[in-house]
matplotlib code that plots the C-alpha trace (Angstrom):
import matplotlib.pyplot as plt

x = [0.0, 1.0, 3.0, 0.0, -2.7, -0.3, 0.8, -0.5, -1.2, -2.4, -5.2, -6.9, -7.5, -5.5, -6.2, -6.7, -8.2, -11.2, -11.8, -12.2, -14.5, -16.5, -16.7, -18.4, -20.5, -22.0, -23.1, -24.8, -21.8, -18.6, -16.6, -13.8, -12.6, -9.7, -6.9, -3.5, -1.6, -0.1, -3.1, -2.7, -6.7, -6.9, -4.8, -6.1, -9.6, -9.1, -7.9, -10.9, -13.2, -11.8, -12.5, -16.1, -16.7, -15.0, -16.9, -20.0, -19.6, -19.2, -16.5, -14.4, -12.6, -14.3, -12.9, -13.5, -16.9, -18.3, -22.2, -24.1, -27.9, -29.6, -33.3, -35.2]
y = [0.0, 3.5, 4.8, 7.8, 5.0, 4.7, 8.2, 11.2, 14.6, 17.5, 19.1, 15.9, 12.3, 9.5, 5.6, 4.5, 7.7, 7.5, 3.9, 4.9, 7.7, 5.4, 2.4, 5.3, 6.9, 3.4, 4.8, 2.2, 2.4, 5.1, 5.7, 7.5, 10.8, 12.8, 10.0, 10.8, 9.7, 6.8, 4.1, 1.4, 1.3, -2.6, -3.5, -1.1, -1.6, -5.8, -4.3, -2.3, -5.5, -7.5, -4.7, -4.7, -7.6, -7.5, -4.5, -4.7, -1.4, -1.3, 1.1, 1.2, 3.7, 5.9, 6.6, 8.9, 8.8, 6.6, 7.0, 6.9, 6.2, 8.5, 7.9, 11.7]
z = [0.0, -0.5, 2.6, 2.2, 3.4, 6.7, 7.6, 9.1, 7.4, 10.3, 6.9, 6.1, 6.7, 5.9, 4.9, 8.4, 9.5, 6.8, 7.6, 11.4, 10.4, 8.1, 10.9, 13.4, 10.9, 9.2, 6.3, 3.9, 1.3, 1.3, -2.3, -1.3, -3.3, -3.9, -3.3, -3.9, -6.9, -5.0, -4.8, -6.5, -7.4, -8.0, -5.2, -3.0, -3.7, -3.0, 0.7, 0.7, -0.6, 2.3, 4.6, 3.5, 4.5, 7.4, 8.7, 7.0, 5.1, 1.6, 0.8, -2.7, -4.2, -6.6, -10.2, -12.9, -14.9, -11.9, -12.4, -9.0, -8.7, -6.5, -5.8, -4.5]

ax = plt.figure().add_subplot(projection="3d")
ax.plot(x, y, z, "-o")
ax.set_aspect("equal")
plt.show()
C-alpha cells in the first residue's frame, strides 16, 4: 500500500483515519474521493473488498466517470 494509506497529514484524513470515520458513521456504502496519486486502485480496492466484508460497510474507491444512482 502506499505509505499515504499509513501516515498522518495535520489538513486531512488519511487511509486508516477514513476507515475509522467510516466504521463510526456506518453509512450504507462510502466511495472515497480525492486519493493521492499513489493508490494502486486494483490492489487497494481488493484491501478495501476485504475490509467490507470485514466490517460490513461497503467502501471502494471511486474513479472517474463513476455514475451513481440516486433515488429523490
Amino acid at each position: 500500500m502506499a505509505k499515504e494509506m499509513s501516515g498522518s497529514h495535520n489538513t486531512h484524513f488519511c487511509f486508516p483515519q477514513t476507515l475509522d470515520a467510516i466504521k463510526k458513521l456506518c453509512p450504507k456504502r462510502a466511495l472515497l474521493i480525492g486519493m493521492t496519486h499513489e493508490f494502486d486502485h486494483h490492489k487497494d480496492n481488493e484491501f478495501l473488498k476485504e475490509w467490507s466484508e470485514r466490517e460490513g460497510i461497503p467502501v471502494q474507491l471511486a474513479h472517474d466517470g463513476l455514475r451513481i444512482p440516486v433515488s429523490l
